[in-house]
DOPA-138001 format. One record per residue (C-alpha): residue in one letter; x, z, y. Coordinates in steps of 0.001 Angstrom, whole numbers, plus 500000, padded with zeros to 6 digits. Layout:
BEGIN
aXZY;...
***
This chain:
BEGIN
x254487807912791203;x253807809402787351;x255286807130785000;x253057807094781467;x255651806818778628;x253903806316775195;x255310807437771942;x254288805560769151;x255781806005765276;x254139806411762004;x252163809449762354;x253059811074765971;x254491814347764742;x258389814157764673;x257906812167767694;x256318814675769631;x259697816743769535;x261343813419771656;x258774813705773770;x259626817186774944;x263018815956775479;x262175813133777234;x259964815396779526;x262691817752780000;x265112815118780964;x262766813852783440;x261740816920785444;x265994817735785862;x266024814224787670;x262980815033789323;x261053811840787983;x257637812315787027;x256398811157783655;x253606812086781750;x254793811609777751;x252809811362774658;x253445810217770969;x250759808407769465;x250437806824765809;x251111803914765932;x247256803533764479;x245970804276767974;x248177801834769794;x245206799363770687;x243850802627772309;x247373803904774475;x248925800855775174;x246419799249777687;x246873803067779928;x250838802882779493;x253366802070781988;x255787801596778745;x255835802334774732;x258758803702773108;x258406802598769329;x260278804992767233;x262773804246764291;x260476804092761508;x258031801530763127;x260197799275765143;x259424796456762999;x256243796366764501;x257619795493767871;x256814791478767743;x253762791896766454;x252630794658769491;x254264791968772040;x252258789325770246;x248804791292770188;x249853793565774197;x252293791466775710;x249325789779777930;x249444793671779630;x252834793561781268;x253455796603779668;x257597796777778195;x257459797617774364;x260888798664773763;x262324800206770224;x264480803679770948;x267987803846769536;x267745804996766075;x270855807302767598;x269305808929770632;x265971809689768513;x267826811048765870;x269952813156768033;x266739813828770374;x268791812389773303;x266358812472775518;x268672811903778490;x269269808525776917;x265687807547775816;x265027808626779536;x267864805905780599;x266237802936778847;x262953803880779802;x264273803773783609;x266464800332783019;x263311798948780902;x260866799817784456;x263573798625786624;x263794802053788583;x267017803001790097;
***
């Protein structure tokens, strides 16, 4: 199975560095993910064809309002650690991603 991880932040550029990381991360486990950072301007757009959406740092205080307006999807809209997106852990965005899905 491909996993669909969306990206969302203010604009999609610095975001699209995690990405990469998150991509790397998943290929040395041997899990296959397709990742993309969005605005979060398109998110009425990328949600509906996610599996999950990362929300970084900068627009996590949009989280309740994407539940309220998505959450009718299923779809798990979970903030990233400021930490690991600062650091561009992608290891550990990789780990909540997998305990957020529920895959061992």
């Amino acid at each position: 199975m491909v996993y669909n991880i969306v990206l969302l932040c203010q604009y999609g550029a610095s975001t699209g560095l995690v990405a990469e990381k998150i991509d790397e991360a998943a290929k040395r486990r041997g899990i296959d993910v397709v990742v993309n950072a969005y605005s979060v301007s398109e998110a009425a757009k990328v949600i509906p064809t996610a599996d999950i959406v990362l929300l970084g740092p900068q627009v996590r205080f949009q989280q309740k309002m994407l539940e309220k307006n998505y959450g009718n999807l299923g779809i798990p809209i979970v903030a990233m650690q400021p930490v690991d997106y600062g650091r561009m852990n992608g290891e550990g965005i990789l780990d909540t991603v997998l305990e957020a899905l529920e895959i061992k």
